[in-house]
Legacy VTK file of the C-alpha trace (Angstrom):
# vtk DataFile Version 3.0
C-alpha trace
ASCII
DATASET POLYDATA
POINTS 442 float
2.718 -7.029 7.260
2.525 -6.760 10.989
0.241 -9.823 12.552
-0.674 -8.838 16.232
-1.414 -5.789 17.936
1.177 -2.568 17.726
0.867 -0.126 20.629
0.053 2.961 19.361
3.579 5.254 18.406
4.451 9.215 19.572
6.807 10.669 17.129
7.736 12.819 20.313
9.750 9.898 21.674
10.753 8.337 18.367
14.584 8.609 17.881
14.805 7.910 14.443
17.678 8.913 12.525
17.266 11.109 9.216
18.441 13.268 6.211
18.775 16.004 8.200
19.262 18.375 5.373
17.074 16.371 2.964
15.454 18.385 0.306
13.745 16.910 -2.532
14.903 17.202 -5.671
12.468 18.530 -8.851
12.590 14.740 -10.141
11.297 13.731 -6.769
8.662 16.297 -6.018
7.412 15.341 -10.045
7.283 11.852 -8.783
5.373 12.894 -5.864
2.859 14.636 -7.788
2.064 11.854 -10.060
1.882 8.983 -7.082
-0.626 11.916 -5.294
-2.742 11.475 -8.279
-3.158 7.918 -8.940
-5.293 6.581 -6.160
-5.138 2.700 -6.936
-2.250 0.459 -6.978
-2.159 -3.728 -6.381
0.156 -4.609 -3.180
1.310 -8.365 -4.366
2.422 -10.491 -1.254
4.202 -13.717 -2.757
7.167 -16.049 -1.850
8.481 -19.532 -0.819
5.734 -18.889 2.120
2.864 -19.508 -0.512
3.387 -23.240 -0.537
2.111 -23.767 3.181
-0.870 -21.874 2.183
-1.118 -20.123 5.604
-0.088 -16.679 4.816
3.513 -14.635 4.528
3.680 -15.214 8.899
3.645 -18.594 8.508
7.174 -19.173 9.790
7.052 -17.038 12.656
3.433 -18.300 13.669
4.080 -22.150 13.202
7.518 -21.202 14.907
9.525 -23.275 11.794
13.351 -23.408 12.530
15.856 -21.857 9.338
16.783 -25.763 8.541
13.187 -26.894 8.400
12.117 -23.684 6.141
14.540 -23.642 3.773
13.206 -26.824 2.788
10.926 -24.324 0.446
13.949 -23.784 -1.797
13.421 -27.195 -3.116
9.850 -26.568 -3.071
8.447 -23.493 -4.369
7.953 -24.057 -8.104
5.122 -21.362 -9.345
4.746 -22.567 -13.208
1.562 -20.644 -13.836
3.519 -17.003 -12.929
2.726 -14.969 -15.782
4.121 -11.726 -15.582
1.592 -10.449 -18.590
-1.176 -11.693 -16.501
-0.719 -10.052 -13.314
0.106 -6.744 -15.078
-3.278 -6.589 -17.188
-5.267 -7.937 -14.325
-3.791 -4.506 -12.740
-4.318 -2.481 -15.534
-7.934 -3.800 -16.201
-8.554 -2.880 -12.502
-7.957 0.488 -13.205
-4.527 0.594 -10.990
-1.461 2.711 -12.006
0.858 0.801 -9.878
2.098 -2.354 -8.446
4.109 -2.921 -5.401
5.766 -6.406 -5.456
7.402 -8.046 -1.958
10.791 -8.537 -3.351
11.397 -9.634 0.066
9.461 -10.441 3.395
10.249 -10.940 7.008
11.124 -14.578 6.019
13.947 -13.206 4.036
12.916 -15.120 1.025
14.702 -12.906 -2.147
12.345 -12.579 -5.244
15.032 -11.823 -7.433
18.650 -12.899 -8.368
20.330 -11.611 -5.641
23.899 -11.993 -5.458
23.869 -11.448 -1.347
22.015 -14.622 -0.229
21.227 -18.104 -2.161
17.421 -18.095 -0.266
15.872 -16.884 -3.502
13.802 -17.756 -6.252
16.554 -18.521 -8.816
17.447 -20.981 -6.649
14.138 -22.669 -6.685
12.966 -25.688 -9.166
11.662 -22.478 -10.760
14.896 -20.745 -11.738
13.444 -17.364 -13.272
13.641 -14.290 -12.277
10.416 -12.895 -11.457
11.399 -9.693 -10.639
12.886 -9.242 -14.147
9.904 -10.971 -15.379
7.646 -8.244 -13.909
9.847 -5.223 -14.258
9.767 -5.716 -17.714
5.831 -6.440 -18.185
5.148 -3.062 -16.244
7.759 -0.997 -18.522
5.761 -2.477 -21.840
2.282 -1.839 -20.533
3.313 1.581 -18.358
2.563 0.556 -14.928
4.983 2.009 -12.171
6.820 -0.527 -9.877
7.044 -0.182 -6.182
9.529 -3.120 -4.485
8.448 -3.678 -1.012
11.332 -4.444 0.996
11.444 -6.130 4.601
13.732 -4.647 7.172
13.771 -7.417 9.678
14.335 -10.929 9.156
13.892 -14.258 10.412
16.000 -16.651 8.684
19.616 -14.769 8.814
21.732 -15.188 11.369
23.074 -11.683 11.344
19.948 -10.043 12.255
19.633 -9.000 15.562
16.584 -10.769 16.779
17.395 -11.440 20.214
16.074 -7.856 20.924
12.882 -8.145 19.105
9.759 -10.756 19.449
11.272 -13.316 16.521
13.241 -16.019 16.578
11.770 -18.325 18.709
11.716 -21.304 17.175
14.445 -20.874 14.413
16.381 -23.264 15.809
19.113 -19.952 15.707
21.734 -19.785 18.232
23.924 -17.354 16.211
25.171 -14.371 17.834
23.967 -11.287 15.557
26.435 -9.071 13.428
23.971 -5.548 12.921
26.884 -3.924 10.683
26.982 -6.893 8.529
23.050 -7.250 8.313
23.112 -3.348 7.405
25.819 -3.794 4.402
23.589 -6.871 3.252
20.844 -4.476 2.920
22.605 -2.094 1.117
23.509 -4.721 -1.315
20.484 -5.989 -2.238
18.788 -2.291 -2.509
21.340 -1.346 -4.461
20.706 -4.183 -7.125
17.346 -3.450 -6.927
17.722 0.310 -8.313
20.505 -0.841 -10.501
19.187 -4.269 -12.292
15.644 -3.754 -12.913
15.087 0.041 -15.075
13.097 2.269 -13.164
11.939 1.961 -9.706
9.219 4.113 -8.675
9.038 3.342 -4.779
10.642 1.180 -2.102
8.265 0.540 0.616
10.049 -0.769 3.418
7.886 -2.466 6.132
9.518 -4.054 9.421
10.866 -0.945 11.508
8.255 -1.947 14.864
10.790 -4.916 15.538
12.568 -3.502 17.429
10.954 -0.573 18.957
11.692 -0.734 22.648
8.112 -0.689 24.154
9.470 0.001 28.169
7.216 2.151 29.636
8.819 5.254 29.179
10.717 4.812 26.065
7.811 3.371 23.589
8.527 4.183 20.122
12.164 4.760 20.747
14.300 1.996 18.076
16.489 -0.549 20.309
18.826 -0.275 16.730
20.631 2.101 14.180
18.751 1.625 11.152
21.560 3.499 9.513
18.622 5.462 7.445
20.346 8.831 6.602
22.508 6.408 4.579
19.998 4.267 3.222
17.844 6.946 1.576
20.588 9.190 0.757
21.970 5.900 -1.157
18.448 5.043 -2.883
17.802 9.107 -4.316
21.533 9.033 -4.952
20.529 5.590 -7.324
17.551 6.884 -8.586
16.530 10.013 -7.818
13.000 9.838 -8.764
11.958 6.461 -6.387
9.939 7.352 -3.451
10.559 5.748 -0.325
8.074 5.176 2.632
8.249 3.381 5.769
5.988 1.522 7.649
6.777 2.952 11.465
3.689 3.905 12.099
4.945 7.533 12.596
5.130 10.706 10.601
7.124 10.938 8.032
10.928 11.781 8.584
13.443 13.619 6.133
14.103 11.594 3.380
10.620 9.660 3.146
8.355 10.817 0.401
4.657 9.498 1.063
2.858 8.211 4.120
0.959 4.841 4.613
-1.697 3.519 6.684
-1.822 -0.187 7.464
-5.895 -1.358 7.088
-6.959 1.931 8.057
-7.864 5.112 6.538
-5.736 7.860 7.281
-5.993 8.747 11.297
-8.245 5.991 12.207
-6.864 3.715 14.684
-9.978 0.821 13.936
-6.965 -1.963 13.603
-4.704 -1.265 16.527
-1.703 -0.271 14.461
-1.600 3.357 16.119
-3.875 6.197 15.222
-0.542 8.155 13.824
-1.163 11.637 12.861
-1.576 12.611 9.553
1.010 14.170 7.466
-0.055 17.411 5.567
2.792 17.775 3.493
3.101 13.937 2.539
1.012 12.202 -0.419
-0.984 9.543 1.917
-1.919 5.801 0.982
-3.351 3.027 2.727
-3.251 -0.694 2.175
-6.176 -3.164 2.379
-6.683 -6.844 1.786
-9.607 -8.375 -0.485
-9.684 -11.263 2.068
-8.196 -11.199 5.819
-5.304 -12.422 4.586
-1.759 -10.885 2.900
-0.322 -13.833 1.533
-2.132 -16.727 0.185
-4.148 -18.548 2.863
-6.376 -21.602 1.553
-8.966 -21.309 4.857
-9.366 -17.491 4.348
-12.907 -17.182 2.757
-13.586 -14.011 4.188
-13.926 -12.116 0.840
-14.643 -8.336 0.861
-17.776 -7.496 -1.957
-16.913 -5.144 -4.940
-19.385 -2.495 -3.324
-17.219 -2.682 0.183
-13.874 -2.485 -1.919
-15.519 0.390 -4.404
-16.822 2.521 -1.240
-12.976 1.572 0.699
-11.434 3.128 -2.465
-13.849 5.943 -2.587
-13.325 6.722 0.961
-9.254 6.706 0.693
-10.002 9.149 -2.467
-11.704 11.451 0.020
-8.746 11.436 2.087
-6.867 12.488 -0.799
-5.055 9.347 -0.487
-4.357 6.544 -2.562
-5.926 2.725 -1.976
-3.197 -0.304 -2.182
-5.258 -3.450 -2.374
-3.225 -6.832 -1.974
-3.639 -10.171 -3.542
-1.844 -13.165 -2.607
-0.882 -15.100 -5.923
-1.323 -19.290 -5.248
2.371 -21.092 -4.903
2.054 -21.899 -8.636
1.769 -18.347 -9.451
-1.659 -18.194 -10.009
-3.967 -15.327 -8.649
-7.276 -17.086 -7.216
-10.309 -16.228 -9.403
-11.959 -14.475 -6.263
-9.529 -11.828 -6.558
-9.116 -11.622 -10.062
-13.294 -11.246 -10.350
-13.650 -8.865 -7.969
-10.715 -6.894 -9.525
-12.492 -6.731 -13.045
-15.538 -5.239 -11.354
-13.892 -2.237 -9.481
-12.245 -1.947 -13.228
-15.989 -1.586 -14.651
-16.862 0.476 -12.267
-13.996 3.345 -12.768
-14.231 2.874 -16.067
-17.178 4.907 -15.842
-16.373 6.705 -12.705
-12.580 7.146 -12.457
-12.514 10.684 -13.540
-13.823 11.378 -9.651
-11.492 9.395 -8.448
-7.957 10.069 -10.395
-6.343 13.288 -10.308
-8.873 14.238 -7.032
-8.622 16.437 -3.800
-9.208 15.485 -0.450
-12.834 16.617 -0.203
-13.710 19.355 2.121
-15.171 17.438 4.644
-13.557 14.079 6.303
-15.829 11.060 4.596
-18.572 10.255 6.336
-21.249 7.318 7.038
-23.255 8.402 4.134
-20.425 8.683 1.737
-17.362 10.765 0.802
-16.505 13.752 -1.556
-13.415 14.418 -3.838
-12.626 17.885 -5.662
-10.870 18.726 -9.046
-10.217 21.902 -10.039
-13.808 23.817 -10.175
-15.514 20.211 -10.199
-17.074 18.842 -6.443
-17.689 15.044 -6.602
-20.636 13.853 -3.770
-20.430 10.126 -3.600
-23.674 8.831 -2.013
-23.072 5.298 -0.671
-26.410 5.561 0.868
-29.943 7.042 -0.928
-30.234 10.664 0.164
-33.956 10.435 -0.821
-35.214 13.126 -3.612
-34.738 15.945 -1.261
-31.140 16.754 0.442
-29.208 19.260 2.536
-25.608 19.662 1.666
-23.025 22.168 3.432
-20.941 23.191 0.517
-18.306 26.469 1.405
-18.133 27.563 -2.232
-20.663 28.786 -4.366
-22.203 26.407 -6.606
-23.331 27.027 -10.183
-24.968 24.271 -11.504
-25.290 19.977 -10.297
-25.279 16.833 -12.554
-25.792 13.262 -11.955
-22.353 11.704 -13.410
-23.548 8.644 -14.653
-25.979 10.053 -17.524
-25.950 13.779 -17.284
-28.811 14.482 -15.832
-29.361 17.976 -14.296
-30.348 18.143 -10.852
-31.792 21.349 -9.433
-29.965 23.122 -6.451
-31.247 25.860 -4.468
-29.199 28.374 -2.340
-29.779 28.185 1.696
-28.358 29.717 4.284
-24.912 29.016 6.001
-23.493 27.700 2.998
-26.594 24.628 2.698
-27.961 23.894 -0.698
-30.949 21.630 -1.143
-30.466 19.238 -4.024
-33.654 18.208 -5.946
-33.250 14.414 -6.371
-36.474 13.302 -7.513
-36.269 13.165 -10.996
-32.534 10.822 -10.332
-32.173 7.395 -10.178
-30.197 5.581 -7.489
-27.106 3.914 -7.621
-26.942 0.437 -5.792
-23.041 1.176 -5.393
-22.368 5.086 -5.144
-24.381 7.887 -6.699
-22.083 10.470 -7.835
-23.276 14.284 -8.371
-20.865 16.301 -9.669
-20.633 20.331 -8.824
-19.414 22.561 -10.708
-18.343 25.528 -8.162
-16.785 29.128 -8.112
-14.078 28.735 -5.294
LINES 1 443
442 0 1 2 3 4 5 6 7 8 9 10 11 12 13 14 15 16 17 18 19 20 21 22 23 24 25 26 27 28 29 30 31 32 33 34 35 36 37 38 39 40 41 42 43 44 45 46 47 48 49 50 51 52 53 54 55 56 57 58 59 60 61 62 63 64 65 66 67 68 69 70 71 72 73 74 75 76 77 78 79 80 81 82 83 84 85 86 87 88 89 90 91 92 93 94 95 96 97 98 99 100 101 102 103 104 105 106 107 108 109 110 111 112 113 114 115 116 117 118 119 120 121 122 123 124 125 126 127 128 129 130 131 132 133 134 135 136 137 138 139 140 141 142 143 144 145 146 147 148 149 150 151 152 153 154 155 156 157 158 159 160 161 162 163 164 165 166 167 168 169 170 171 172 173 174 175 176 177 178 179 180 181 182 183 184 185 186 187 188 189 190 191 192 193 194 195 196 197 198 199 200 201 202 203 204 205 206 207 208 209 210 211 212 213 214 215 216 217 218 219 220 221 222 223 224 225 226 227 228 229 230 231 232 233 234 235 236 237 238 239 240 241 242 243 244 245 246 247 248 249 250 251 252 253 254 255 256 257 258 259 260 261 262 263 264 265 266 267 268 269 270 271 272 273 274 275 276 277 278 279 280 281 282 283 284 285 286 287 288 289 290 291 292 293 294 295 296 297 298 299 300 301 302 303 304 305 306 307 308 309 310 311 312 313 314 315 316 317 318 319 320 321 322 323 324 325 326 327 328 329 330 331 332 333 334 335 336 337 338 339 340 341 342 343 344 345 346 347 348 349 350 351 352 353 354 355 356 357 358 359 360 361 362 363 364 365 366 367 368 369 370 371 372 373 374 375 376 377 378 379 380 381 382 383 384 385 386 387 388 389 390 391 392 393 394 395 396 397 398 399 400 401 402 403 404 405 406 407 408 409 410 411 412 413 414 415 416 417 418 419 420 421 422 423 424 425 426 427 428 429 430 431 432 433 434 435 436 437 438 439 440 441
């Protein structure tokens, strides 16, 4: 993930190349539907970086040279991965997907590549974890996303020398772009060929090498060769979605949007305020800590009511929430995540059906709380006590209210300008989000 402050990015100015004539196919708009429907996925950041404990940037921030950081190969031995593990922790949590780094900006591989010897079979370790994990989700149903890194610090045939890395690499190597592009291709193309079914590659890494001159900002300083690249991935499997982490809309050939610690259009983290796709399922991606990749000083732990009313929020969006852990280097997940994990589990356990499956609500969330929609069913989430009496702007006609957590009918009277006062008195509060359902004539 991106460390440091991102101008913010005009599409206007962007020249990225695309399908031109892309047009999803059935398989891909089914796909679509279902990953616009399932709200909550786990975003696991892991690698060689997890032994200095400092999160994934650590090379780049502690400006390690290649010879010094491939030390890690000898290293990085995670004998408490358990691929059964990190699947039911998911599953418990109520998530219907995980999206794995298969490979960050350190260019650590997660798999057994065939294009590089810097991966994890290469390792005291010797599995395969990818295999490991592509299997686990396939036996206990969970889709698997494979993020995938487009720049990289340790190869040589990158071309850093026009972006901010490689100071400190120790690399004096001049770059070979066509090379790094067919290396690429390799590895994506054992990805979708080695490991069953694929359900998203979420590339991250693009803002490397924007030019950011005054008057070309957003424009790419490289050919990122992505008319090929997607056409090649929906060639493989036609079903995988593919998003990209520009910071821009959507172009041909992507199929959902994401937000980087935001919620769609905000701009609260300084990774642009991009506008929001209408056509595009939308997600965004959060941390349970500060930190992406496992940092031992990072005690900065979000609650399970901030992570509840985060997911709640996204829902209200109508977009899905991708919260990250950062596995230990033995391949352990700390027990701060896993706890807090369990709880949002509990919690949809009771109150997933307004969550899964849901609309953007009619209005943008707000301070007081969010709303989803389903069909002829309004969900208000309350994150705050309305008190027993309540205005509420609702444009459709409303037929009858319930308190979702036992049933309880709640009285609603007719105003004007579309205002209904709900009777709350005879309701009991929710420390973490009172839900009333409506049921509505649209």
């Amino acid at each position: 993930m991106k460390y440091f402050l991102i101008v913010a990015l005009s599409i206007s100015v962007c020249t990225l190349e695309a399908q031109e004539n892309y047009s999803p196919t059935p398989e891909n708009l089914q796909a679509r539907k279902w990953f616009d429907s399932a709200r909550f996925g786990l975003f696991i950041h892991w690698g060689a970086s997890s032994v200095l404990s400092h999160g994934e940037w650590v090379m780049n921030n502690r400006n390690i040279s290649v010879p010094a950081y491939t030390r890690l190969l000898h290293i990085f031995n995670p004998i408490d991965f358990n691929a059964k593990e990190w699947v039911s922790m998911a599953k418990n949590a109520g998530m219907h997907y995980i999206t794995f780094i298969t490979r960050h900006h350190d260019g650590f591989s997660n798999w057994d590549t065939k294009a590089s010897d810097w991966k994890i079979t290469n390792t005291p370790f010797k599995r395969d974890v990818l295999k490991e994990l592509s299997d686990e989700c396939r036996r206990q149903g969970m889709k698997l996303f494979c993020y995938y890194s487009l720049l990289d610090w340790y190869r040589s045939d990158y071309q850093y020398e026009t972006g901010r890395t490689g100071k400190g690499t120790g690399r004096t190597e001049k770059s070979n772009w066509p090379g790094y592009i067919n290396f690429m291709k390799q590895q994506l193309t054992e990805l979708l060929t080695n490991y069953g079914e694929i359900a998203g590659i979420w590339f991250d890494g693009h803002w490397d090498q924007l030019d950011n001159d005054h008057n070309k900002k957003g424009v790419s300083k490289v050919n990122w060769h992505y008319e090929e690249i997607y056409t090649m991935i929906h060639r493989l499997q036609p079903k995988c979605l593919i998003g990209n982490n520009h910071h821009l809309l959507p172009i041909p050939g992507e199929d959902f949007q994401m937000f980087e610690k935001d919620l769609p259009g905000g701009n609260t983290t300084g990774f642009g305020g991009q506008e929001v796709s209408s056509k595009m399922p939308l997600e965004t991606c959060e941390t349970i800590n500060d930190s992406w990749g496992f940092n031992i000083t990072d005690q900065r732990y979000k609650s399970v009511k901030e992570l509840i009313h985060y997911l709640v929020r996204d829902a209200g969006y109508g977009a899905n929430f991708l919260l990250n852990v950062g596995p230990m280097p033995n391949g352990e997940i700390q027990p701060e995540f896993k706890e807090r994990l369990a709880a949002v589990g509990e919690w949809l356990k009771r109150f997933g059906p307004t969550i899964y499956g849901t609309n953007a609500g009619y209005i943008r969330p707000q301070d007081w709380g969010a709303i989803t929609e389903k069909g002829n069913k309004v969900y208000v989430h309350f994150f705050k006590w309305p008190g027993e009496k309540t205005l509420l702007q609702v444009p459709y006609r409303v037929k009858s209210a319930r308190l979702f957590a036992n049933n309880t009918a709640i009285k609603v009277s007719s105003l004007d300008n579309n205002y209904i006062l709900i009777d709350l008195k005879n309701a009991k509060p929710d420390e973490v989000d009172t839900v009333i359902e409506l049921e509505v004539v649209k």
